[in-house]
C-alpha positions in Angstrom: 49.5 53.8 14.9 48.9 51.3 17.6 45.9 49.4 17.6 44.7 48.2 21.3 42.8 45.5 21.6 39.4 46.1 23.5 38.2 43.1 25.1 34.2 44.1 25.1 34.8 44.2 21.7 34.9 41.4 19.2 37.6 41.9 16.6 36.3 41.7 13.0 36.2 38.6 10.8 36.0 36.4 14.0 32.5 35.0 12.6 34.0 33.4 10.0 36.5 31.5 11.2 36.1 27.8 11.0 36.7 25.3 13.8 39.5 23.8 11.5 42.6 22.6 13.3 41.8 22.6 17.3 43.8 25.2 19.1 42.4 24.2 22.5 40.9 21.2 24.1 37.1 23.4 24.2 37.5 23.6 20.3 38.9 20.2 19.9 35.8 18.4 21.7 33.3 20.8 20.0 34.9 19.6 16.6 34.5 16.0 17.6 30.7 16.2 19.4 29.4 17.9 16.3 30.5 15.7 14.2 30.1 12.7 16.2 26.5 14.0 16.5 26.1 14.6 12.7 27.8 11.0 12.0 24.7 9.3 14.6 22.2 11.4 12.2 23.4 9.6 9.5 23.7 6.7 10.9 19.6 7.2 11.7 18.8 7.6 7.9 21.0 4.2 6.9 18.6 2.7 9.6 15.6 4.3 7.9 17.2 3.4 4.7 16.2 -0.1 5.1 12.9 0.6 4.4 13.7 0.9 0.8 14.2 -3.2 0.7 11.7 -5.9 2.3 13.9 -6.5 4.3 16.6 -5.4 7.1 20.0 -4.6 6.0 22.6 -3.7 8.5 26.1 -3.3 6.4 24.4 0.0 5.2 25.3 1.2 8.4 28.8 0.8 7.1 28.8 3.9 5.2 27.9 6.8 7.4 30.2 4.9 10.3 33.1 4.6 8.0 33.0 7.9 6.1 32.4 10.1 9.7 35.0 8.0 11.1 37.3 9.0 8.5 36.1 12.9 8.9 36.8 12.9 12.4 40.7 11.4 12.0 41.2 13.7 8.7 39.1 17.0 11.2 42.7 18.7 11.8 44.0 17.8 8.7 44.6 19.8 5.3 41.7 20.6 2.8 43.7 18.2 0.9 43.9 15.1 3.2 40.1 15.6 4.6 39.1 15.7 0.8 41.0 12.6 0.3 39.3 10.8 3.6 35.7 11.9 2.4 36.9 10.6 -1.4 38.2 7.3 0.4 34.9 6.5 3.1 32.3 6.9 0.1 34.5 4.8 -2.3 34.9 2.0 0.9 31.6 2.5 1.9 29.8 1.3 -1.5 32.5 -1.2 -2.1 32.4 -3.2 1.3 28.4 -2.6 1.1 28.2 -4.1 -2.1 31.0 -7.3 -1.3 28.8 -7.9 1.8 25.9 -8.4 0.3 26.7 -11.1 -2.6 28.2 -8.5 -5.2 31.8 -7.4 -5.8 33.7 -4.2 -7.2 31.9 -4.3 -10.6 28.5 -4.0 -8.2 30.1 -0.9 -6.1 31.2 1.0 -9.7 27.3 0.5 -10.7 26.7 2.6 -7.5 28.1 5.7 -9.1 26.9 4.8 -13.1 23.4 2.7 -14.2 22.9 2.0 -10.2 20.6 5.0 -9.5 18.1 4.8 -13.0 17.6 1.0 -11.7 17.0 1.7 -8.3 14.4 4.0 -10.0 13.3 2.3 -12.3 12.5 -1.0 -9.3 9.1 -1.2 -7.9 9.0 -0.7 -4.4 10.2 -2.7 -2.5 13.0 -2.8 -4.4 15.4 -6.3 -4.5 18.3 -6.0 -2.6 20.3 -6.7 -5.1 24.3 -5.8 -4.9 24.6 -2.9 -7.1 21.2 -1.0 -5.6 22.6 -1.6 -2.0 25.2 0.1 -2.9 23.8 2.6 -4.7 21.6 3.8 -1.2 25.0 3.5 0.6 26.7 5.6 -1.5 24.2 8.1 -1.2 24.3 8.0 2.7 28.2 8.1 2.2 28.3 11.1 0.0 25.6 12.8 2.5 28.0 12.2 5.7 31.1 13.3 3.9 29.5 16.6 3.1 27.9 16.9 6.4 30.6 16.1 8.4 33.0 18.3 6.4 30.4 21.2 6.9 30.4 20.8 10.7 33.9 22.4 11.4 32.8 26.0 10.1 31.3 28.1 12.8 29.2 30.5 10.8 27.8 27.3 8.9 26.2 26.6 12.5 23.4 24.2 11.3 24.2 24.1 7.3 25.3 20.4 8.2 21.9 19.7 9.3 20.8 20.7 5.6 22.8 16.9 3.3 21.0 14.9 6.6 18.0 16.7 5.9 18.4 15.6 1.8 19.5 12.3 2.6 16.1 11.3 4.7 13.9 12.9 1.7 15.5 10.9 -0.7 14.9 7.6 1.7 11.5 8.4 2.2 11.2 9.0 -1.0 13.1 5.8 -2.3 10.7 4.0 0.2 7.6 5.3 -0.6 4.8 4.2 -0.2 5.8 3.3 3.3 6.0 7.3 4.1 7.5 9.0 6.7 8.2 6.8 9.6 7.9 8.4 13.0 10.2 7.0 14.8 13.4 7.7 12.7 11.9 11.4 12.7 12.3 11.3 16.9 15.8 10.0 17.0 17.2 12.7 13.8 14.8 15.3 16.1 16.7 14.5 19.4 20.2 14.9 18.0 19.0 17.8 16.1 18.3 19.4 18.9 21.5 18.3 20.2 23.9 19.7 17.5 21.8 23.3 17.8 22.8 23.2 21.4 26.7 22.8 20.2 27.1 26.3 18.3 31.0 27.2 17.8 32.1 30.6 19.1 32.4 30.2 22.9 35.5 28.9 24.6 33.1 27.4 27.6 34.6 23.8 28.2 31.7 20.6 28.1 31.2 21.1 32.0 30.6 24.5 31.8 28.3 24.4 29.3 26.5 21.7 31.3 26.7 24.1 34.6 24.8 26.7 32.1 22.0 24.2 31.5 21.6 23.6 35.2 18.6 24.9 36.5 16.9 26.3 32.6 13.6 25.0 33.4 12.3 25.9 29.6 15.2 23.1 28.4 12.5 20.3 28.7 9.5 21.8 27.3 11.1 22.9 24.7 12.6 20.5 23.5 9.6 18.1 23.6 7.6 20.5 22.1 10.3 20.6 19.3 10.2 16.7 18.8 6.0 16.9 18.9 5.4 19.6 16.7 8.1 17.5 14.1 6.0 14.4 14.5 3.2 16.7 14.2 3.8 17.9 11.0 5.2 14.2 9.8 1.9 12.9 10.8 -0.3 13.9 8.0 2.6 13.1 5.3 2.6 9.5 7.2 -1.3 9.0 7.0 -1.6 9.8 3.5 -1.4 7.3 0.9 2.0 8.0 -0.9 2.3 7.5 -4.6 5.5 6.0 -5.4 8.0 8.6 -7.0 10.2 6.2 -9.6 9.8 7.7 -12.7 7.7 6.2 -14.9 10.2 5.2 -17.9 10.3 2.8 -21.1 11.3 -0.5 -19.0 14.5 -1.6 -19.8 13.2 -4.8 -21.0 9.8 -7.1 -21.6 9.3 -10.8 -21.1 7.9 -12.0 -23.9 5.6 -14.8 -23.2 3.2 -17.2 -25.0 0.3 -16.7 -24.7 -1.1 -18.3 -21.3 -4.2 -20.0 -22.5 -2.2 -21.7 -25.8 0.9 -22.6 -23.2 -1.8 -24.2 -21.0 -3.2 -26.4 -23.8 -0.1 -27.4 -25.0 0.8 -28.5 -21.9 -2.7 -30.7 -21.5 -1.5 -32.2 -24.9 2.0 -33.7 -23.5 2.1 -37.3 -24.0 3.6 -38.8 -21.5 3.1 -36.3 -19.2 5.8 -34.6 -16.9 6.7 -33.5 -13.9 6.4 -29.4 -13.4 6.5 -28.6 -9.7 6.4 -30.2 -6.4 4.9 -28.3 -3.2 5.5 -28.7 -0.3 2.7 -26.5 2.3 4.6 -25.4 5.7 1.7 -23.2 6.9 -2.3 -23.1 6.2 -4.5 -25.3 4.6 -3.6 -25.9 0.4 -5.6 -24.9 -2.2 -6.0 -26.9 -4.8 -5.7 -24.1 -7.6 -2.4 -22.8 -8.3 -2.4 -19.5 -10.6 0.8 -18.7 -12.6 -0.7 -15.7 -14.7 -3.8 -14.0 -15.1 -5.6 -12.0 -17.9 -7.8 -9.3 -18.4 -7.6 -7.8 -21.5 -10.3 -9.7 -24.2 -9.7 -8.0 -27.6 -12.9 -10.1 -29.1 -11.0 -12.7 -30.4 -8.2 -14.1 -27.2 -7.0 -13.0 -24.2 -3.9 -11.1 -24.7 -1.0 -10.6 -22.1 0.0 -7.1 -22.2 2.9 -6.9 -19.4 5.7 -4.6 -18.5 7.6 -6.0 -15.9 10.0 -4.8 -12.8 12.1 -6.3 -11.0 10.9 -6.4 -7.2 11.8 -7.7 -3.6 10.8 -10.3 -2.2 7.4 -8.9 -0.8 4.3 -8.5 -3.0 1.4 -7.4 -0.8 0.3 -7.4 2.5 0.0 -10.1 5.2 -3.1 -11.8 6.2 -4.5 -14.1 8.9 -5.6 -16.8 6.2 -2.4 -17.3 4.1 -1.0 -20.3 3.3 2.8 -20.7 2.7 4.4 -23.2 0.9 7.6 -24.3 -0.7 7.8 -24.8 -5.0 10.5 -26.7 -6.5 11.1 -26.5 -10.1 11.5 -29.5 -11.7 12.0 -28.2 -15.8 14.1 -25.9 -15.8 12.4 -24.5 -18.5 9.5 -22.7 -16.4 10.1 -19.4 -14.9 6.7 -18.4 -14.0 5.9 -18.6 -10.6 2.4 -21.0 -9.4 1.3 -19.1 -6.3 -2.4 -20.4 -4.1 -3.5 -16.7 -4.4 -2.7 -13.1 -4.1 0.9 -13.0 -3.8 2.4 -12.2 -0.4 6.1 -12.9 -0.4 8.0 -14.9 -3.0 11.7 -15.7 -1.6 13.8 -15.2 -5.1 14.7 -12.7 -7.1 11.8 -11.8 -9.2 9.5 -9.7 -12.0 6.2 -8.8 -12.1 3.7 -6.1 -12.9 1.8 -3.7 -11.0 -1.1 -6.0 -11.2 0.3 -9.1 -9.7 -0.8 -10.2 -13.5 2.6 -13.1 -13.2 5.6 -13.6 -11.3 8.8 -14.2 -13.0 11.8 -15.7 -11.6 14.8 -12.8 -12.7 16.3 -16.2 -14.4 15.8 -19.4 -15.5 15.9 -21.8 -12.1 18.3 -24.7 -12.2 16.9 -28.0 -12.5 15.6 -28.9 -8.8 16.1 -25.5 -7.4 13.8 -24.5 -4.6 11.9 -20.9 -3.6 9.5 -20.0 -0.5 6.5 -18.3 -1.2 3.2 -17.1 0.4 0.5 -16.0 -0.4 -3.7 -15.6 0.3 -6.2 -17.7 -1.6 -9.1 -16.1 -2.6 -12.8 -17.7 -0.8 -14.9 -20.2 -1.8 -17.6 -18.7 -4.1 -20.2 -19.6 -1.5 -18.9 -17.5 1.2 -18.6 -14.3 -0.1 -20.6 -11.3 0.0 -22.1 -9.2 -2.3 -20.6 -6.1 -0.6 -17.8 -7.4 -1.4 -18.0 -8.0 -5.1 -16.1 -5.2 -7.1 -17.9 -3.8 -10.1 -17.3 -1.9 -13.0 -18.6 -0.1 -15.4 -20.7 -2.4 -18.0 -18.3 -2.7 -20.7 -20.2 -2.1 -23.9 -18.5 -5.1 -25.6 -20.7 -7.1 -23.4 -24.1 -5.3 -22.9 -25.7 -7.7 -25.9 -24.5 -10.6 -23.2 -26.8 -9.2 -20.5 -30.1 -10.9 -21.4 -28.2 -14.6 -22.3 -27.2 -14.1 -19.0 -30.3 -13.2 -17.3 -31.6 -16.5 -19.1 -28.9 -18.7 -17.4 -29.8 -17.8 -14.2 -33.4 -18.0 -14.4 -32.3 -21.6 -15.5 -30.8 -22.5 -12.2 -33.7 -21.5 -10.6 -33.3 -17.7 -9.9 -35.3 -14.9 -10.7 -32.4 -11.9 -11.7 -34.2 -9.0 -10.6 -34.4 -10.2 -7.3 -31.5 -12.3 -6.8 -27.8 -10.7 -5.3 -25.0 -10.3 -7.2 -23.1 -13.4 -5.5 -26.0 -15.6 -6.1 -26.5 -14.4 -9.9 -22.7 -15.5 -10.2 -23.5 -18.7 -8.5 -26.2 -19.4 -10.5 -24.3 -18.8 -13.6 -21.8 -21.4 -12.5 -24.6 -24.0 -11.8 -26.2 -23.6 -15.0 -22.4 -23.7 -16.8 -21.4 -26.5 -15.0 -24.7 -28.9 -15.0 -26.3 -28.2 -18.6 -23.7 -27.8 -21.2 -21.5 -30.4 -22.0 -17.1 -30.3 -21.7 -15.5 -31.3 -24.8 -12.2 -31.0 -25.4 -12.4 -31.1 -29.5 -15.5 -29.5 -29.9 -16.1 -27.8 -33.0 -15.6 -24.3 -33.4 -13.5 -24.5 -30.0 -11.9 -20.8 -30.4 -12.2 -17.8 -28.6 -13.8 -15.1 -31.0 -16.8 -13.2 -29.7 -19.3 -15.1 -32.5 -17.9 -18.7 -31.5 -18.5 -18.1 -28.0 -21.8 -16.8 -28.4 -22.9 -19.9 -30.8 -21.4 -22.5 -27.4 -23.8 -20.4 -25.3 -26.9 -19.5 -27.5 -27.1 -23.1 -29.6 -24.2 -26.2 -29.0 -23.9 -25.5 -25.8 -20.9 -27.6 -26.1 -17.4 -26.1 -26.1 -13.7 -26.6 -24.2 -12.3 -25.0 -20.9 -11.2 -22.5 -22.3 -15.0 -21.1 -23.7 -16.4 -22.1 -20.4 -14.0 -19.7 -18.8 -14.2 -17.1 -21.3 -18.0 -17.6 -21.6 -17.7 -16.8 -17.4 -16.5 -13.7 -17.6 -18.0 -12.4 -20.1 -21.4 -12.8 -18.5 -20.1 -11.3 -15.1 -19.1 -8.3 -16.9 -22.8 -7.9 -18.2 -23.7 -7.7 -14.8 -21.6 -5.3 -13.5 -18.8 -7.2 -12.0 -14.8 -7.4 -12.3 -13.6 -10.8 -13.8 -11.3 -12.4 -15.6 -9.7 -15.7 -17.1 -6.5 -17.6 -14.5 -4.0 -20.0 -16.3 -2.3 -22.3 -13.8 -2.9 -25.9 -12.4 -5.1 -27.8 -10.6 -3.8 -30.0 -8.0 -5.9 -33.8 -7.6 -7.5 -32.7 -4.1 -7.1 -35.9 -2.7 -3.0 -35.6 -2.9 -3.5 -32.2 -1.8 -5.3 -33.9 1.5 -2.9 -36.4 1.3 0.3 -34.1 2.4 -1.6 -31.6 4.4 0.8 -33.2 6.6 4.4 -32.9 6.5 4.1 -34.5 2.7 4.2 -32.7 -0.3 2.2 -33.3 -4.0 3.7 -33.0 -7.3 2.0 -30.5 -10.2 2.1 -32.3 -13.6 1.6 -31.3 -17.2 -2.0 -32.7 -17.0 -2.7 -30.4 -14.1 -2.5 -27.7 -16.1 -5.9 -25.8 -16.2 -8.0 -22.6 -16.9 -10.9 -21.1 -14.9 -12.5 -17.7 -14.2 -12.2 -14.9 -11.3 -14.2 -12.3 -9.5 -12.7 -9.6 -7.6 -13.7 -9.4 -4.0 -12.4 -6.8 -1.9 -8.6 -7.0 -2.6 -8.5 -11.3 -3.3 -10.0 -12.8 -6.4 -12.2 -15.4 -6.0 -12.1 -18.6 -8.3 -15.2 -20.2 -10.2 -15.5 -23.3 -11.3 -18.5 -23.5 -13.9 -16.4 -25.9 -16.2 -18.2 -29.6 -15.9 -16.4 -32.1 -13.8 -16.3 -34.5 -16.5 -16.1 -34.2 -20.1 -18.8 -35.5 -22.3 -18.5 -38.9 -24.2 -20.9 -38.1 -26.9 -19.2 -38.8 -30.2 -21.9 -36.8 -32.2 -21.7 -32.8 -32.6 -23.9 -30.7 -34.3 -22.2 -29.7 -37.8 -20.0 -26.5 -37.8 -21.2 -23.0 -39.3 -19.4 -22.0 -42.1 -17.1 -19.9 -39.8 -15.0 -21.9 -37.9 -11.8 -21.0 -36.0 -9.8 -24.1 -35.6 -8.0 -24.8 -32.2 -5.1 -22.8 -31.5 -1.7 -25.0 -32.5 -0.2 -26.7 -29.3 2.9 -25.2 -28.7 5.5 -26.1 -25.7 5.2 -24.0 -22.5 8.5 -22.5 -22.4 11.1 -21.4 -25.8 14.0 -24.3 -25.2 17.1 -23.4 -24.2 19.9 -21.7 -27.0 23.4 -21.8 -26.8 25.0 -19.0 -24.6 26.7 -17.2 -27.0 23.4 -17.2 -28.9 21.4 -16.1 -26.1 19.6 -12.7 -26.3 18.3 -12.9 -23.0 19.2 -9.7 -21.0 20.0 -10.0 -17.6 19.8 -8.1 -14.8 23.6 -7.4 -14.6 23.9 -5.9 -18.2 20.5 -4.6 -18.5 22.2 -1.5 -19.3 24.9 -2.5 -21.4 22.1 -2.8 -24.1 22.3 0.6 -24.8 26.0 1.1 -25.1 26.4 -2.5 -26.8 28.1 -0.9 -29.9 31.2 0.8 -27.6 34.2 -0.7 -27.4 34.9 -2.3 -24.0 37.8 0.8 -23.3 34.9 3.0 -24.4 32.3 1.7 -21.9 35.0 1.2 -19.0 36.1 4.7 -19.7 32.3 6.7 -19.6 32.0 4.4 -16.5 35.2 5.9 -14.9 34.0 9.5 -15.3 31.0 9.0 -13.7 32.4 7.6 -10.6 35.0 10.5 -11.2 31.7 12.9 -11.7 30.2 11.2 -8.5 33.1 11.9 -6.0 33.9 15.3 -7.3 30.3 16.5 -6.3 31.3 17.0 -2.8 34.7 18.8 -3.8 32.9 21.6 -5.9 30.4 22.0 -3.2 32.4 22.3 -0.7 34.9 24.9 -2.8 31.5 26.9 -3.6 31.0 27.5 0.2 34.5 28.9 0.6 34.1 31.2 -2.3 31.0 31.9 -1.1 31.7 33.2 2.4 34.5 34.9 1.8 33.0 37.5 -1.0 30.0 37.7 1.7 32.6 38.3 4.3 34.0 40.9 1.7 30.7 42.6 0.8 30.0 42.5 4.0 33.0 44.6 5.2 33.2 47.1 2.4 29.7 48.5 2.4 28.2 51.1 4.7 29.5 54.1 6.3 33.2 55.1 5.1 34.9 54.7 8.4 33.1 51.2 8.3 34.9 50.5 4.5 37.8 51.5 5.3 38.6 49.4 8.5 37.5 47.0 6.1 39.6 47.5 3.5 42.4 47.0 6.3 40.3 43.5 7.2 40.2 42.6 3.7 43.6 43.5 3.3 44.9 41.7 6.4 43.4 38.1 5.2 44.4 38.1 1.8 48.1 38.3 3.2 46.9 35.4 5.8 45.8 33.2 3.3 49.7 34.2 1.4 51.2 33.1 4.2 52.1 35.7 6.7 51.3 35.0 10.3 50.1 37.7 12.3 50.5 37.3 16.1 47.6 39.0 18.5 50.0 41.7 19.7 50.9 43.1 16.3 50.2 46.8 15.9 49.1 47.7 12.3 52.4 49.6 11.6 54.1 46.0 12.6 51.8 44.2 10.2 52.1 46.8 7.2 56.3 46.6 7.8 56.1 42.9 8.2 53.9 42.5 4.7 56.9 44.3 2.6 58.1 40.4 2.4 55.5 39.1 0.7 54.6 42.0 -1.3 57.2 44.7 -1.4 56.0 46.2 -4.7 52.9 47.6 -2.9 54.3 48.3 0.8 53.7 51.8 -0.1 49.8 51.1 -0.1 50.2 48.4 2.6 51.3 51.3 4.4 49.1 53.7 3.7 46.0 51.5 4.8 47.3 51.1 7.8 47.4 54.0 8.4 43.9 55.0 7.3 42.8 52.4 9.4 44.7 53.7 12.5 43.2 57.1 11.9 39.4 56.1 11.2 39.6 54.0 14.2 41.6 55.9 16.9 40.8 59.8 15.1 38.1 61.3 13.2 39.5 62.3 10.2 38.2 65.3 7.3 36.4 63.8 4.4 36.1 60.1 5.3 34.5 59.8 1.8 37.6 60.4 0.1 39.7 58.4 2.5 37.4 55.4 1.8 38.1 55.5 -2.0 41.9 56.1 -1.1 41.7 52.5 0.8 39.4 51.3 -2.1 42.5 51.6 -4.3 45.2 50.7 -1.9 43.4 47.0 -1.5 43.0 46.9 -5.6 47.2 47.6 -5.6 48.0 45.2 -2.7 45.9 41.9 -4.3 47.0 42.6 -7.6 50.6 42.5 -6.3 50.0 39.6 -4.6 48.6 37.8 -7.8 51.3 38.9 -9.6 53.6 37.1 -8.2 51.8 33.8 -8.4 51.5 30.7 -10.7 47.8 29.7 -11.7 48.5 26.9 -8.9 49.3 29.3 -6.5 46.8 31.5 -7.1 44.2 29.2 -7.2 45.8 27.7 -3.4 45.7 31.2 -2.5 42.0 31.7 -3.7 40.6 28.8 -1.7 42.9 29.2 1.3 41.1 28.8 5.1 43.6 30.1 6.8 42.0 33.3 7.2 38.7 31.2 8.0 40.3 29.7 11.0 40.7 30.9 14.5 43.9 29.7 14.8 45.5 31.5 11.9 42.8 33.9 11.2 43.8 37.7 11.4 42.8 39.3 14.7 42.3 42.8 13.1 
């Protein structure tokens, strides 16, 4: 029985086909706005993905401008070809991304193996180093290959909207704790709105749909009420402070250190003396102090460095109106710690550190000569801070028999304690350190145990830097207040004067030195209560019968070892550690199926959403009412032979479709026939027991698929399977 077409009726299966291969010029510049429009989204969260770094890097807008551009030449292609040019624009993408920033291919492989645990495992703001570049650019890549592939379905309207939607999470995320910044969330808002405007299923050309805009005064309201109430709700998310989400793992490595205070004598000790570092100050006044590691942890007996360090970008902390920025070259290239004037602002080298801004670490040993920027803020002169501004702790219990010693010492410099500030107690302690005990550089008993540095302040009153410094913050702790002990060096103020200029002034190993901060807001603020000059007495009183000897001078840094004896890991094989007992096949292997693993996410995804809307497109038409099953059993029927093969033309009559389908499967054109003709009759008649004519077409689809699958190969079958010919308009069945 003929079927007539009805044109106020919409023939079944048409909202599922896909845009796929244009068949008109309306389709054909739908295909390309949408994905044009989804390609510019992307390009938004490359932009955004900037923020990951410290600084601005533009060849990660290489990958979502590469990988759309490839989606839009591959659009009308094969499922085959377009999976190729979404394989080929993330491969590209990571691969000129990494070469363009100082890596190579090695860099862009790491994208797709160890890249994403080290972007993780970077403090923020992470180094832009080759391989983590590339790691974010393969993840905009991957994102704009499945988006743009998603963007030719019509029933997947704004799915595409959902891998842009992943992509900016996992920036802001990546970027934390800069949060949510408003204006990428306008720009992704106004194409947003864009794309919805762009739904598939009408054949209205690009002026008509203009013409049907004309005049809709809600158009404007609406949509800035859409990109308000999206700042809106960004808006608290931006405000809040956001912890950073790396996870919080073993590091891959430590630095081992010396400890600072032994490194610092030892350096003191060097005879001749040599050359460290020479600064040069571009911007703000000098300090004369130069810190290169701090401590707070006192065990009773030294001060112990417990660090795990990160590698890090360039930028430490934030600006402020009183930094000072200066140039440091290192002259041994031995040294890898850092000397910074203060609070660490921007360091221009790849480097460690820790949470605390405890030391920063060049990533590897500097040549001899080499030369890094770096700013930073110097903490106040103790005379000219507040006592507001004085952090304090809790009274660590270590030091509570410290509290009346230290009461003493002030009353000394003239200050009554219960009525005196917190900043003047701390003065007055520095006074009392500095003018009435004497500096002696092999002063009996010189260690740093809690009973030798109670003897220097209770009876000798006679001790080295390092127990006047150690003595320091000790006390300030029995009051209340958060200090500790700096290693670094002190610069002769006058040569600091002398090239506040356009000069420069060299550090030396005689510079090296030891003093005390206090925390003050969010700067530490240096003491000096050790006495200008040390003491030329040659008499001391005789030692207790407990007596720690000076710590043995050891040199600053290990020397150098022969490379093939190094053990040093760097930051290129930081993960090789762990796999350092496979064979080089073995390692290049496990590293090609992961890039393997990495491309073929997209492929399974996108094979999921065929399989997907087909057996909702199937459940969908066989359930509900039996003349409803059985005209789609005839639906079912009539796409299953699409995606065979056959072509059905729009003026086919079911009988012509059930005689044409005997050559593709002529060991069921009995049942072909037979639903056909049920569907004829349910939709043209009103046929006794539909019930029992729905289970007749039940079993007449069962024959015809297995018939068809019968006469397949696995490949075949599996090409039949995922087929989207019967998804596209083009090709799709008009039954």
């Amino acid at each position: 029985m003929d079927v007539t077409p009805d044109p106020d009726r919409r023939p079944t299966g048409a909202d599922d086909a896909a845009i796929g291969t244009p068949g008109s010029s309306s389709v054909t510049w739908l295909l390309r706005s949408r994905t044009i429009l989804i390609t510019l989204m992307l390009v938004v969260v490359a932009a955004a993905a900037s923020d990951v770094f410290d600084r601005s890097i533009r060849w990660l807008l290489f990958a979502p401008v590469a990988t759309g551009g490839l989606g839009i030449v591959a659009a009308g292609r094969g499922w085959g070809v377009r999976v190729g040019a979404a394989v080929g624009g993330v491969a590209a993408s990571s691969l000129v991304v990494a070469i363009a920033t100082g890596g190579g291919p090695t860099d862009a492989a790491e994208a797709f193996g160890a890249g994403p645990r080290r972007l993780l495992t970077t403090e923020w703001p992470s180094p832009d180093r080759p391989d983590l570049v590339a790691t974010v650019a393969a993840l905009v890549a991957i994102a704009t290959a499945a988006a743009t592939e998603l963007a030719r379905h019509r029933r997947l309207h704004l799915l595409p909207l959902v891998p842009v939607a992943l992509a900016h999470v996992a920036v802001i995320g990546l970027s934390a704790p800069a949060g949510v910044r408003l204006r990428w969330v306008a720009v992704l808002g106004i194409l947003a709105i864009a794309h919805a405007t762009l739904r598939p299923g009408s054949e209205q050309g690009l002026r008509d749909r203009l013409a049907a805009l004309d005049g809709e005064r809600r158009l404007l309201p609406v949509g800035l009420g859409a990109i308000g109430l999206t700042a809106l709700l960004a808006a608290p998310i931006h405000l809040d402070d956001r912890a950073d989400p790396r996870a919080d793992r073993v590091p891959d490595r430590t630095l081992s250190l010396l400890d600072p205070i032994e490194a610092t004598v030892a350096l003191q000790l060097l005879d001749p003396p040599i050359d460290l570092h020479e600064i040069a100050v571009t911007e703000g006044s000098a300090p004369a102090l130069w810190r290169t590691a701090s401590l707070s942890d006192y065990d009773g007996s030294r001060w112990s460095p417990d660090l795990t360090l990160r590698p890090i970008g360039r930028r430490l902390g934030s600006d402020g109106a009183d930094a000072v920025s200066a140039t440091v070259a290192f002259l041994d290239d031995d040294l890898r710690l850092v000397p910074l004037p203060g609070s660490p602002i921007v360091v221009d080298a790849a480097i460690e550190t820790d949470v605390d801004r405890t030391v920063v670490v060049l990533a590897e040993r500097p040549r001899d000569g080499e030369t890094i920027a770096v700013s930073a803020r110097p903490g106040p002169p103790p005379d000219q801070i507040g006592t507001s501004e004085i952090a304090t702790l809790a009274i660590d219990t270590d030091t509570l028999g410290l509290r009346d010693l230290a009461d003493a010492l002030i009353a000394e410099a003239g200050s009554e304690p219960s009525e005196a500030t917190i900043a003047e107690q701390l003065l007055a302690l520095e006074t009392t350190l500095r003018d009435d005990f004497e500096l002696r550089a092999d002063a009996p008993g010189g260690g740093l145990q809690r009973t030798l540095i109670e003897r220097f302040l209770r009876d000798t009153r006679r001790g080295n830097a390092e127990q006047f410094a150690t003595a320091f913050v000790l006390l300030a702790r029995s009051l209340g207040v958060d200090a500790r002990v700096a290693t670094g060096f002190r610069a002769d103020p006058d040569a600091v004067r002398a090239a506040a200029g356009a000069g420069s002034f060299v550090l030396t190993s005689r510079d090296a030195a030891i003093w005390p901060e206090v925390r003050a807001g969010d700067r530490w603020v240096p003491f000096d209560p050790v006495p200008p000059v040390e003491s030329a007495d040659a008499q001391s009183p005789p030692p207790e019968p407990q007596v720690q000897t000076p710590a043995a001078p050891q040199p600053p840094m290990p020397p150098p070892v022969d490379a093939d004896e190094d053990p040093t890991v760097t930051e290129a094989d930081d993960d090789t550690a762990v796999r350092s007992g496979l064979p080089l096949l073995v390692e290049w292997a496990l590293r090609a199926a992961a890039v393997v693993g990495a491309v073929a996410a997209p492929v399974l995804l996108l094979v999921a959403l065929v399989l997907l809307v087909k057996w909702r497109r199937r459940r969908r038409w066989l359930h509900g009412d039996p003349d409803q099953r059985i005209r789609g059993a005839w639906a079912v029927a009539t796409n299953r032979l699409v995606d065979a093969g056959m072509v059905i033309r729009p003026s086919d009559t079911n009988g012509d479709i059930a005689h044409r389908a005997r050559a593709h499967v002529d060991s069921a054109h009995r049942e072909i026939g037979r639903l056909a003709t049920l569907a004829s009759a349910s939709t043209f008649g009103e046929p006794s027991r539909p019930d029992l004519l729905a289970q007749d077409a039940t079993g007449c689809l069962a024959t015809l698929e297995a018939a068809i699958v019968a006469s397949m190969s696995l490949r075949q079958r599996l090409r039949w399977e995922l087929s989207l010919r019967s998804l596209r308009r083009r090709t799709s069945s008009p039954v």
